[in-house]
LOFILO-240763 format. One record per residue (C-alpha): residue number from 1; residue in one letter; x negated, y negated, z negated. Coordinates in Angstrom, 2 decimals, decimal comma, always signed. Last residue first. Example, Ala and Ser with C-alpha at 12.3 -4.5 7.8 and 13.67 -1.06 7.14 Angstrom:
BEGIN
<rec seq="2" type="s" px="-13,67" py="+1,06" pz="-7,14"/>
<rec seq="1" type="a" px="-12,30" py="+4,50" pz="-7,80"/>
***
This chain:
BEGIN
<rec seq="145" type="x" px="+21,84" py="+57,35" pz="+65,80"/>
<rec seq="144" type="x" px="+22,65" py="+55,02" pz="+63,05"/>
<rec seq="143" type="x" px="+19,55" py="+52,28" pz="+64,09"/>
<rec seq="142" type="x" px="+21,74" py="+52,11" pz="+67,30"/>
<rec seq="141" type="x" px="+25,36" py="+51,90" pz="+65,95"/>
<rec seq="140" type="x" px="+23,92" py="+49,12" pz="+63,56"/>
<rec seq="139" type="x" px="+22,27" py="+46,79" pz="+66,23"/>
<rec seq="138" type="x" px="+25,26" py="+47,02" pz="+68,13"/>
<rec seq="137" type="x" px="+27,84" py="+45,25" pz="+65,09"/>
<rec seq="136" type="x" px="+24,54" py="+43,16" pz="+64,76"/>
<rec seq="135" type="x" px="+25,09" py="+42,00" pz="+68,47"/>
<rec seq="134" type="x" px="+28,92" py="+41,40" pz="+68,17"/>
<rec seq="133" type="x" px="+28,34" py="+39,76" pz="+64,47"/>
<rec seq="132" type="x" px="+25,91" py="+37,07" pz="+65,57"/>
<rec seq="131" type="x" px="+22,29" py="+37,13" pz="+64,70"/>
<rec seq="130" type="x" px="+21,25" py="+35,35" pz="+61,92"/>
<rec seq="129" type="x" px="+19,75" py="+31,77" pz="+62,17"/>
<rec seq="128" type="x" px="+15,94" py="+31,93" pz="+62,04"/>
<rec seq="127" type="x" px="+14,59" py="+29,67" pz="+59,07"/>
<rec seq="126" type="x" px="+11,55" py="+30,36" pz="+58,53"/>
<rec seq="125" type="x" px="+10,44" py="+30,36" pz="+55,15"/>
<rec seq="124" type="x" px="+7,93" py="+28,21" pz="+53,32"/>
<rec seq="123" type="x" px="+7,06" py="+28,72" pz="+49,18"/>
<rec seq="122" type="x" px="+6,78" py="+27,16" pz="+45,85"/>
<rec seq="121" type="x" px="+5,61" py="+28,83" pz="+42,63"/>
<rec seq="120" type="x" px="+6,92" py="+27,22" pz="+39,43"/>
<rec seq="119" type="x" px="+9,53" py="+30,64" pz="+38,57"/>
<rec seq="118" type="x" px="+8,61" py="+33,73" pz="+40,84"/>
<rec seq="117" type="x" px="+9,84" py="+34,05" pz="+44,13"/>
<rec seq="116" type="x" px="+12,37" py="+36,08" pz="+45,78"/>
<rec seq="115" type="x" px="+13,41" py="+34,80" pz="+49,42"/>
<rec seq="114" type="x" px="+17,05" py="+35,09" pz="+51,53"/>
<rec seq="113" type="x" px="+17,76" py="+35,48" pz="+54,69"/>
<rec seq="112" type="x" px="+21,05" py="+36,39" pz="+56,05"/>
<rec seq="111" type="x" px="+24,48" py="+36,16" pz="+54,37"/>
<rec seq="110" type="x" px="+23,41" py="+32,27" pz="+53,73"/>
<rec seq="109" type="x" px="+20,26" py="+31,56" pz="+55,74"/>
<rec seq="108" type="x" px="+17,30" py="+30,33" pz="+53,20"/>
<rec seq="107" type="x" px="+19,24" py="+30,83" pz="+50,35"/>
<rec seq="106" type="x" px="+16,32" py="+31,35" pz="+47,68"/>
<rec seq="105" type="x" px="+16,52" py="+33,98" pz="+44,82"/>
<rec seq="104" type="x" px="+13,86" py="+32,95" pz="+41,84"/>
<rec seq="103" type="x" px="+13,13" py="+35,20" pz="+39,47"/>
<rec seq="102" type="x" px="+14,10" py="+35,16" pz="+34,99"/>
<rec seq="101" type="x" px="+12,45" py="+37,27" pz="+32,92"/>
<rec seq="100" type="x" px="+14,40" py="+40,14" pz="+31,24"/>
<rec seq="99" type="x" px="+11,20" py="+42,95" pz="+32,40"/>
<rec seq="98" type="x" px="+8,28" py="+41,26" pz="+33,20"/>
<rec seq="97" type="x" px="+6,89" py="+38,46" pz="+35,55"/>
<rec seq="96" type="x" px="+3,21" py="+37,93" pz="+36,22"/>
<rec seq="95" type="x" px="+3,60" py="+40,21" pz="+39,64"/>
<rec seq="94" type="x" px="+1,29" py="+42,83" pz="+40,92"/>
<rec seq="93" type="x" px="+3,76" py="+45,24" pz="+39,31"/>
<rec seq="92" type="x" px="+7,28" py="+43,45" pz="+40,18"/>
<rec seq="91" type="x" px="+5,51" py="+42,81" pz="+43,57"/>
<rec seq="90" type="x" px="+5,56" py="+46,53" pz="+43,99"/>
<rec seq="89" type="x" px="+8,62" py="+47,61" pz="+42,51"/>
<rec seq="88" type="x" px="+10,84" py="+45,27" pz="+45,38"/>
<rec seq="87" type="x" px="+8,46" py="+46,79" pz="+47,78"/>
<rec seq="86" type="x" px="+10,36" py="+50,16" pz="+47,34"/>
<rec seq="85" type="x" px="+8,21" py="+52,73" pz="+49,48"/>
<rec seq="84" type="x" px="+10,75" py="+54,74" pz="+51,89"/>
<rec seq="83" type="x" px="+12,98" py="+57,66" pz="+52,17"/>
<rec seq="82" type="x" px="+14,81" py="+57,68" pz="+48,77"/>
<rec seq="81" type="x" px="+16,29" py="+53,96" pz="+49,75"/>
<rec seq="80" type="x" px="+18,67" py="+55,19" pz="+52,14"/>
<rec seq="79" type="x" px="+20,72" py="+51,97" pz="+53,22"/>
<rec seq="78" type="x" px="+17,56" py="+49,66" pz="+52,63"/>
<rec seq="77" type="x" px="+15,35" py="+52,07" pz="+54,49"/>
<rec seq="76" type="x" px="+17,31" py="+51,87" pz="+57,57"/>
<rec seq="75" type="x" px="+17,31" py="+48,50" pz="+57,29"/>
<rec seq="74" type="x" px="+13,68" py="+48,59" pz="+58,14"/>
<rec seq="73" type="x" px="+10,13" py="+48,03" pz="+55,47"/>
<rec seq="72" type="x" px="+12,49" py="+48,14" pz="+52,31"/>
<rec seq="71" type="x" px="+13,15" py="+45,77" pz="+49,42"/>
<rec seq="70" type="x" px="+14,63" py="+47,42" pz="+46,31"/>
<rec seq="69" type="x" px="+17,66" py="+47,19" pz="+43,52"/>
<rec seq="68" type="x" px="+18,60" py="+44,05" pz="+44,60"/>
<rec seq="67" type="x" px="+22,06" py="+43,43" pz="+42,57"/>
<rec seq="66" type="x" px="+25,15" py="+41,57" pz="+42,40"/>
<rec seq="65" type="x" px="+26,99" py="+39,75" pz="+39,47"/>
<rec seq="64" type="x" px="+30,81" py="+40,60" pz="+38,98"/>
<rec seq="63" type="x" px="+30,47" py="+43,20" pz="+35,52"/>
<rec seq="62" type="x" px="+29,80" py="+46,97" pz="+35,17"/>
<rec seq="61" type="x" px="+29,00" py="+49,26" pz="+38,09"/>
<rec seq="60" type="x" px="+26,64" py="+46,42" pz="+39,60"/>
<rec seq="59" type="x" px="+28,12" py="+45,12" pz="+42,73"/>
<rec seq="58" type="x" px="+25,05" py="+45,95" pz="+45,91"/>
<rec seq="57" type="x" px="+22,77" py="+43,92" pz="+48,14"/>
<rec seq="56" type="x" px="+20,87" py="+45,89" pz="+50,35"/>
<rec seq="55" type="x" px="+17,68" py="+44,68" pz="+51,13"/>
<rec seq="54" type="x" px="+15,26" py="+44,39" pz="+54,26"/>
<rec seq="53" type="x" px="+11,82" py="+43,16" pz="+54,29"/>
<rec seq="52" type="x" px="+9,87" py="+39,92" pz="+55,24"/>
<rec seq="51" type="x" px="+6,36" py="+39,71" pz="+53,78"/>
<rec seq="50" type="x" px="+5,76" py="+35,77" pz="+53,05"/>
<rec seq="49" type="x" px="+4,89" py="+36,47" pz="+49,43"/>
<rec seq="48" type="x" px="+8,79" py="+38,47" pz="+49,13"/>
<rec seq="47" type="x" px="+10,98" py="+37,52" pz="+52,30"/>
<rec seq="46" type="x" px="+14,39" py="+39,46" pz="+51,89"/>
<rec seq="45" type="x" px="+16,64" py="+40,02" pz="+55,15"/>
<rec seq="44" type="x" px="+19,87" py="+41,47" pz="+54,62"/>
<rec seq="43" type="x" px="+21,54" py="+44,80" pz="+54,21"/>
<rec seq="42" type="x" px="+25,13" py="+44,12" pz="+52,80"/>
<rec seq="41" type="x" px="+27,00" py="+46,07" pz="+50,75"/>
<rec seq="40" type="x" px="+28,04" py="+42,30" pz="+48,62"/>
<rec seq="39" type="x" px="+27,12" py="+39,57" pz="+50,29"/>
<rec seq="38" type="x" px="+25,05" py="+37,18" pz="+48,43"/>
<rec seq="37" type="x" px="+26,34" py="+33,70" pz="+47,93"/>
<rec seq="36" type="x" px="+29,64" py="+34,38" pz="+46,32"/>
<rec seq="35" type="x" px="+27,49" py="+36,26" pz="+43,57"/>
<rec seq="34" type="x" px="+26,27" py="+32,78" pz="+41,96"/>
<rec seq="33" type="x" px="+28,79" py="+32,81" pz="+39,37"/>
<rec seq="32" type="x" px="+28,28" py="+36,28" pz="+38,60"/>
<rec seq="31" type="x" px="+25,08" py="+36,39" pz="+38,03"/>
<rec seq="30" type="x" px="+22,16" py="+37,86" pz="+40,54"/>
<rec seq="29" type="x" px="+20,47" py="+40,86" pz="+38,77"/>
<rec seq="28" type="x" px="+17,13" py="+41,71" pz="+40,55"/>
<rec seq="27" type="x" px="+15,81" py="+45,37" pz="+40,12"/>
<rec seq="26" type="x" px="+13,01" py="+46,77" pz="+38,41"/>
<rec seq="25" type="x" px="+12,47" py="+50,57" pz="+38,57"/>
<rec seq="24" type="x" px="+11,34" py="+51,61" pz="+34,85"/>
<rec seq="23" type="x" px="+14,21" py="+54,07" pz="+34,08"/>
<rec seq="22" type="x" px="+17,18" py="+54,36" pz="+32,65"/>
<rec seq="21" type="x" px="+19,44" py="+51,62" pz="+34,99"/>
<rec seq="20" type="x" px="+18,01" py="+50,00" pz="+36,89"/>
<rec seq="19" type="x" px="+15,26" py="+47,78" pz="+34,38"/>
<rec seq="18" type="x" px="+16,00" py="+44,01" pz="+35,17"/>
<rec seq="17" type="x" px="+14,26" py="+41,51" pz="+36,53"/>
<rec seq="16" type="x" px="+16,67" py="+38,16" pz="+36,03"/>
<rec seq="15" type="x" px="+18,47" py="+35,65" pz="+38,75"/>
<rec seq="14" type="x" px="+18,33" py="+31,82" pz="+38,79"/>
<rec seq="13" type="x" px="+19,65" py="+31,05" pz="+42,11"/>
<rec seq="12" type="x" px="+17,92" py="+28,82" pz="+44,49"/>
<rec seq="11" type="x" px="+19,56" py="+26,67" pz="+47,37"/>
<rec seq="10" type="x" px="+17,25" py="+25,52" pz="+50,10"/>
<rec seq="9" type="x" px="+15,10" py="+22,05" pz="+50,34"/>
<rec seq="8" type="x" px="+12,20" py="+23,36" pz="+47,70"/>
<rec seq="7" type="x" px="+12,15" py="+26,65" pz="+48,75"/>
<rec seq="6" type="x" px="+10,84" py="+24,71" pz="+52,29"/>
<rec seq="5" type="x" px="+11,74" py="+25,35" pz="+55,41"/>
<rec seq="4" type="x" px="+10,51" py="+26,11" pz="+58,51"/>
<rec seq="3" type="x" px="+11,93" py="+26,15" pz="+62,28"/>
<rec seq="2" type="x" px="+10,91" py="+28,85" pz="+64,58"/>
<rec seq="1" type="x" px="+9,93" py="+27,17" pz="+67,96"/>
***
């Protein structure tokens, strides 16, 4: 059995929507202090309203912070965002948050899993322990052929 957790019981970071860069996409800017926790080129899980999707987390061009600029059905997606819908934009829209506003990231499995959340909501993850590096290492050569 999958065990559950609660955002209140993991570590949250206090990140902000952003605009990337010119246009209207939102993306998640993680400061810098915090960016230790999210590894940086890395396509992990993201659970947005209990939806799990993949993300790449990426180093801003300016600065030591890290960014979400989408959530995507399969990893593949993540690494080529052009060929999917970004669910990252779609909770932004159905969302009550706006652009400069501070989100919630959640730590549910450090390198991992990780949940977005607006401010005063609370939420349950599972908490699945990722896979380790010799099967993900495979799971990567296959989803590149």
């Amino acid at each position: 059995m999958t065990q559950r957790v609660s955002s209140e019981t993991v570590d949250t970071v206090r990140a902000t929507i952003t605009r990337s860069g010119a246009t209207d996409r939102p993306c998640v800017e993680i400061p810098a202090d915090d960016a230790e926790a999210f590894p940086e080129d890395d396509v992990v899980r993201l659970v947005i309203d209990d939806t799990e999707y993949r993300a790449r987390i990426e180093r801003p061009l300016t600065g030591d912070g890290r960014l979400i600029r989408g959530a995507y059905d399969t990893p593949s997606l993540a690494r080529n965002p052009g060929d999917g819908e970004n669910r990252l934009t779609e909770w932004f829209e159905a969302s009550n948050r706006e652009f400069d506003q501070s989100v919630l990231l959640d730590v549910v499995s450090e390198e991992f899993r990780y949940g977005l959340r607006e401010p005063g909501k609370r939420t349950v993850y599972d908490a699945a322990e990722g896979p380790d590096d010799g099967l993900a290492n495979i799971a990567e050569q296959v989803e590149e052929r």
